[in-house]
C-alpha positions as CSV (number, residue, x, y, z in Angstrom):
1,X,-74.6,-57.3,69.1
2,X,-77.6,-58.6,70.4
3,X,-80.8,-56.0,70.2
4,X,-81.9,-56.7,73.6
5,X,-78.2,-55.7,74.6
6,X,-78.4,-52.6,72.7
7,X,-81.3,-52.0,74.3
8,X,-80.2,-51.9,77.9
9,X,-77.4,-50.3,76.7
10,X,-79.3,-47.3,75.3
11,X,-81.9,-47.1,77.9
12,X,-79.2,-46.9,80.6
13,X,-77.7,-44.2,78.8
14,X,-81.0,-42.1,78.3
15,X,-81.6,-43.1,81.9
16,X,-78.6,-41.8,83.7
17,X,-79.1,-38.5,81.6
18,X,-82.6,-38.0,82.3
19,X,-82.0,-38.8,86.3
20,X,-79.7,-36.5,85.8
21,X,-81.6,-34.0,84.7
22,X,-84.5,-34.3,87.1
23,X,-82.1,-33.9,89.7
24,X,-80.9,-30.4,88.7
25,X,-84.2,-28.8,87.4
26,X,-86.7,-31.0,89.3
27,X,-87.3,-33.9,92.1
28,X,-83.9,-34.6,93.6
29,X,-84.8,-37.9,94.7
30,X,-86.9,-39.1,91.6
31,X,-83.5,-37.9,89.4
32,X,-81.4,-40.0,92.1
33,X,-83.1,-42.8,91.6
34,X,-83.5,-42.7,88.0
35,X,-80.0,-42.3,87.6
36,X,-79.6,-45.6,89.6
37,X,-81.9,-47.4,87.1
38,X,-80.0,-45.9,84.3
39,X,-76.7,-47.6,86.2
40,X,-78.3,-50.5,86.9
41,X,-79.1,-51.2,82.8
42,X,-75.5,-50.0,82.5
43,X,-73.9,-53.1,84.6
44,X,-77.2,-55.6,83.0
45,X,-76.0,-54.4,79.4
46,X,-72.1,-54.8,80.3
47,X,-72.0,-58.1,81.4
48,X,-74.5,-59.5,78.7
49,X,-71.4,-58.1,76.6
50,X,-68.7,-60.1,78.6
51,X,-70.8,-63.0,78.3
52,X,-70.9,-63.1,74.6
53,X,-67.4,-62.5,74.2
54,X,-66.7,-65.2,76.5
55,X,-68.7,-67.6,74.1
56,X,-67.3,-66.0,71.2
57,X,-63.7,-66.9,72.6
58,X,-64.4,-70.0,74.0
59,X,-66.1,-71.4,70.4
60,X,-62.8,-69.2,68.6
61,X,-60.3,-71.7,70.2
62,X,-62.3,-74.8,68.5
């Protein structure tokens, strides 16, 4: 997998659980909104992975 890739990956997870922190103990909208970063790097990281599968399947089949 490509690092950058991981990368989104893992800050959309430590994002959606930090925004999801802040929104029980502090801020509610700062944890609202960081929880809609931490999606937004979710979706980023998720197609980058449909994309290089794609490739992957499309150089497979020769």
């Amino acid at each position: 997998m490509n690092p950058l890739t991981l990368m989104f990956a893992i800050l959309g997870l430590t994002g959606f659980a930090l925004g999801a922190i802040l929104t029980v103990t502090g801020p509610f909208e700062m944890g609202v909104i960081v929880m809609g970063l931490g999606l937004v790097f979710q979706v980023i990281s998720l197609v980058r992975i449909k994309r290089a599968k794609k490739k992957d399947g499309s150089n497979a089949r020769g």
